[in-house]
N, C-alpha and C positions, 0 to 999 in steps of 0.2 A: 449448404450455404456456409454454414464454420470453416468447411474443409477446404472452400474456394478462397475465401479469407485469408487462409493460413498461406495458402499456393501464394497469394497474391503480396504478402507479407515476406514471405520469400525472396519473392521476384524482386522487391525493393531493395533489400538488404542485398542481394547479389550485384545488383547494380548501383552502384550510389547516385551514379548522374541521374538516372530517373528521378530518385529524391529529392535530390535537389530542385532540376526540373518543377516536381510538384509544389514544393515548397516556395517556390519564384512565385506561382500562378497564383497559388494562395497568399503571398505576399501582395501580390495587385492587384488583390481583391476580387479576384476571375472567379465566377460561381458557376456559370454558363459555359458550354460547351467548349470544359476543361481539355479533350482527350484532342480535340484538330488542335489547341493552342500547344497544348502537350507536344504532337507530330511536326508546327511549325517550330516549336524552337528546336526539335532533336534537328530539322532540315537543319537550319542556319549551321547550326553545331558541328553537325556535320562536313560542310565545307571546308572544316578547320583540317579535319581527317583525308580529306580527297584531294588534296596539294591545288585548292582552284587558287588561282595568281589573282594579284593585286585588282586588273582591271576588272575581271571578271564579276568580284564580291563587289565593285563598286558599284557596278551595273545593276546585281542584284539589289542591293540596299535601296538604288535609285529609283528601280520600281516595284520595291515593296512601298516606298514614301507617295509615290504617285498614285496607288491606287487609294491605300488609305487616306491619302489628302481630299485625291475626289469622290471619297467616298461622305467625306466629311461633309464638304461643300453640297453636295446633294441632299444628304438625308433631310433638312429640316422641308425637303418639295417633295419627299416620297411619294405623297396622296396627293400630288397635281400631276396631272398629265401632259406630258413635255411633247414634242415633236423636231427629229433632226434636221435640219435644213442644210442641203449641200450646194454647190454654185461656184461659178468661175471668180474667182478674188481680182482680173483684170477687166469684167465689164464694166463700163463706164456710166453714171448716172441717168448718162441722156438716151441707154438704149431700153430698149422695147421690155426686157425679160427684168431689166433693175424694178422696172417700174410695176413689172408682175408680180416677183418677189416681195417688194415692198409693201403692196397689199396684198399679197397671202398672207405677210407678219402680221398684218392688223390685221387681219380674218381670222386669223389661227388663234390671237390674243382676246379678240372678242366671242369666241369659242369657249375658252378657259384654258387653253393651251399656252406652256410655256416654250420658247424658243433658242435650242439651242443650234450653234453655229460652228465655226471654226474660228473666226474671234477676227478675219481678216474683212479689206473690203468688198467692193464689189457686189455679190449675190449675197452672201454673206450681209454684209454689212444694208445692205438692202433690206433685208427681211430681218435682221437685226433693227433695225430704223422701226419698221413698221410695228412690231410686239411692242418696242418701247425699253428702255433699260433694265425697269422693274423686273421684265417678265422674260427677259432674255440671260443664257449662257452663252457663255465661249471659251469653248473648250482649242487653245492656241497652242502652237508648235514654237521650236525651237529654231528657227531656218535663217539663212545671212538675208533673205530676201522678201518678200510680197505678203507677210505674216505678223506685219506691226497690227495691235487692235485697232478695232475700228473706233468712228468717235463716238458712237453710242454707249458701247462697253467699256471703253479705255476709263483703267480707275476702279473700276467696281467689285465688289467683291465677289462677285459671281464668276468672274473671268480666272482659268488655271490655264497657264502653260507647261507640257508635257517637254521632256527631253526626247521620247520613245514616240516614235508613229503605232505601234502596238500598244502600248496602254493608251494612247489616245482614241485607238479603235475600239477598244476593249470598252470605252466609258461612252461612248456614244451608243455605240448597240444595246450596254446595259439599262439605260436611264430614257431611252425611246417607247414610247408609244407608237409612234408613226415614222415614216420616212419623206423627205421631200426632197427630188431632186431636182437641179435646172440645168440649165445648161455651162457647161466646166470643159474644164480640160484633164490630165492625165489625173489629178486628184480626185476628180468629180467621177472620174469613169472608175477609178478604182473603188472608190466608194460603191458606188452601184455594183459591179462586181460581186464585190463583198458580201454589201446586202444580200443578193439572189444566190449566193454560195451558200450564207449561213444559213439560210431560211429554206433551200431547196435540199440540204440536208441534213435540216433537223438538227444544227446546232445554237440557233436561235427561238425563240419564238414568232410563230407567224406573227405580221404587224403589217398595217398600210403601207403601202412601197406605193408614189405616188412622182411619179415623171411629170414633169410642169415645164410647157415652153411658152412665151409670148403669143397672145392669139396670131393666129395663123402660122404660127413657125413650125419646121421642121424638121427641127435637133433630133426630137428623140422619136421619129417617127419615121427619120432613117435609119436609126439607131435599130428600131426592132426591125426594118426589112433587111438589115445584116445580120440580125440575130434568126429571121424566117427562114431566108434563104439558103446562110452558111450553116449556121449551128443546127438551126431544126432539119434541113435540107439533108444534112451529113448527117443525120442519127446521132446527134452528139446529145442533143436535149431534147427535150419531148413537147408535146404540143401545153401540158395541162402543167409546166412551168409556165409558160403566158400569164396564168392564174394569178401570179404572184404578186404582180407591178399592173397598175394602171397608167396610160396615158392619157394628157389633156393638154390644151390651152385654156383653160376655162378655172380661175383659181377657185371661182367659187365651188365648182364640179369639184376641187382638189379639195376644199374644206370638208363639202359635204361624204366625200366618202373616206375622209378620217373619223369624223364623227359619227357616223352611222355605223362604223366597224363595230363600234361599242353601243351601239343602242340596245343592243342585249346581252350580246356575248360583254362577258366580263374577261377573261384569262385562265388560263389552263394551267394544269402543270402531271406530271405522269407519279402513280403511285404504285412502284413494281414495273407491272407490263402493261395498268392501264392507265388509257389519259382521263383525266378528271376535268370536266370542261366547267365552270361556273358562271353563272347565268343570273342575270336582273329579274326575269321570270320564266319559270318554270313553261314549256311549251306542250301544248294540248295531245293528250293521249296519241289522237286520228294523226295529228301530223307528227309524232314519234313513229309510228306505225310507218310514215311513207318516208318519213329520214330511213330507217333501216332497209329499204326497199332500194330507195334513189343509192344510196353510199356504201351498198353489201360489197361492193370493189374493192375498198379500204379498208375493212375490218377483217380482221383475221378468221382463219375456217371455222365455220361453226359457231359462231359468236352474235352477238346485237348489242345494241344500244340502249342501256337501260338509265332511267332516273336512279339516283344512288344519295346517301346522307355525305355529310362530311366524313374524310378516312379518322383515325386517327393519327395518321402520319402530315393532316393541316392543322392541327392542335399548336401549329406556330406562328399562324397566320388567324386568329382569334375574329380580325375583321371581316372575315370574307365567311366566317360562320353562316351567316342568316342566308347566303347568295343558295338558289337552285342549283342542283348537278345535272349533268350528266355523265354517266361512265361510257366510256368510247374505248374497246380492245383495237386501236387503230394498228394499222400494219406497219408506220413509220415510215413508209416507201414514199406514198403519194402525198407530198406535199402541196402540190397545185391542187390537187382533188381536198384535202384539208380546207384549201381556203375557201372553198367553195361550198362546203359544209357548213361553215362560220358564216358566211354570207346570208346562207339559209335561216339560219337560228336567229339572223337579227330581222326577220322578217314579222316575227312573235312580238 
């Protein structure tokens, strides 16, 4: 251990900017996970070295300020459970799906869900209406057009607008529990997209994906026999992404299987190569026995499903100590087959 000291005392003195570096961190009083604050200011520094031009650093600056700001705005809701809501910012009050969204907002609020949006009217603003000011976000764009707040939010301090449609994405996906989509146009559909991209390969966490049209409508119910016919039809995607997204007309249908997502399952996260699933209550022996049975498809060769304690590597997450495990050596492939595991678990 002297002699690692020594190396490392070395290494300081050969380099001074590291010093310095340290001496900043420790200046700001950083006690906490010194070595990434460390790597981000060498990044920054760095730039100086790599000839990047004017616009570029301004870029960068701009959304290093956006993320940190919504990160701001958010923490003090960490422990409420929010849900996105996506929709066309040109329907009009008097139609069918305003009227849907409006009360999903109030279903979703009398839930205990908070409501974030895109901060415009329309769908938007619809289901923004219905949560109520208190209990709603609006995460706004920068655009010459259709992106002024709505009057619910307009004012408040909940509302951020983004220069970047990537950090804007970035902050919706991170702060979701759930997804709610209605019917839109090219934003709404990239949205959606999006969602069944990050989620079907595992760069998300799974979460409610939850298609909502006006009783009886048929948005997105043409929407999936394009998605049958072309995409599943051509081998492009597979049947057990279906899994991912539900459809309805039925907002209460839409509530109830956000809220039921979590009636047991709590949230996962991977420790190495396995995922660590955490749970409200621990699930009975016999139906352990028949999850490893049902789901051997998903788990790597040779492997099960076992009850496990907390790793040491959630020793950062102190809340979620008390929560049930499960260890899952999941294969990482089958994402639509995942949700359907989860599905399971909240059955307990």
């Amino acid at each position: 251990m002297k002699q690692k000291a020594v190396i490392e005392k070395r290494k300081k003195l050969s380099n001074p900017l590291d010093t310095n570096i340290e001496d900043l961190i420790t200046a700001a009083g950083i006690t906490e996970n010194r070595q990434i604050f460390k790597e981000m200011i060498a990044i920054t520094l760095g730039m100086g070295s790599d000839g990047t031009d004017f616009g570029d650093l301004k870029q960068f600056k701009r959304v290093m300020r956006e993320i940190r700001d919504a990160n701001r705005l958010f923490a003090p809701y960490k422990n409420v459970k929010k849900i996105s809501v996506f929709g066309s910012a040109r329907t009009s009050p008097n139609a069918a799906t305003w009227k849907t969204a409006n009360l999903f907002g109030k279903l979703m609020q009398e839930a205990g869900y908070m409501v974030i949006t895109g901060g415009g009217d329309g769908i938007m603003g619809a289901a923004q209406a219905g949560a109520g000011r208190e209990h709603g976000f609006a995460l706004n764009i920068e655009l010459p057009f259709e992106q002024e707040p709505n009057e619910t939010i307009r004012g408040d301090a909940k509302l951020f607008t983004f220069k970047y449609f990537f950090t804007r994405k970035l902050n919706f996906v991170k702060h979701s529990d759930a997804i709610a989509l209605f019917p839109g146009g090219f934003g709404t559909m990239d949205e959606a997209f999006e969602s069944f991209t990050l989620m079907q390969t595992g760069k998300s966490n799974i979460i409610p994906l939850i298609m909502v049209d006006a009783p009886r409508g048929n948005f997105w119910r043409t929407f999936e026999k394009y998605l049958r016919e072309h995409l599943l039809g051509d081998g492009l995607i597979s049947e057990e992404d279906f899994a991912l997204f539900k459809i309805t007309d039925d907002p209460q249908f839409a509530r109830r299987e956000v809220v039921n997502f979590y009636y047991n399952f709590h949230s996962y996260r991977y420790v190495g190569e396995v995922m660590v699933v955490r749970l409200q209550r621990q699930i009975p022996s016999g139906a352990l026995v028949r999850l490893n049975e049902d789901f051997k498809d998903i788990l790597k060769p040779e492997t099960i499903i076992t009850t496990c304690p907390p790793y040491p590597e959630e020793a950062n997450e102190p809340a979620l100590a008390s929560l049930a495990r499960l260890c899952v050596p999941f294969n990482r492939k089958n994402l639509g087959r995942l949700r359907a595991l989860l599905d399971r678990l909240n059955q307990f």
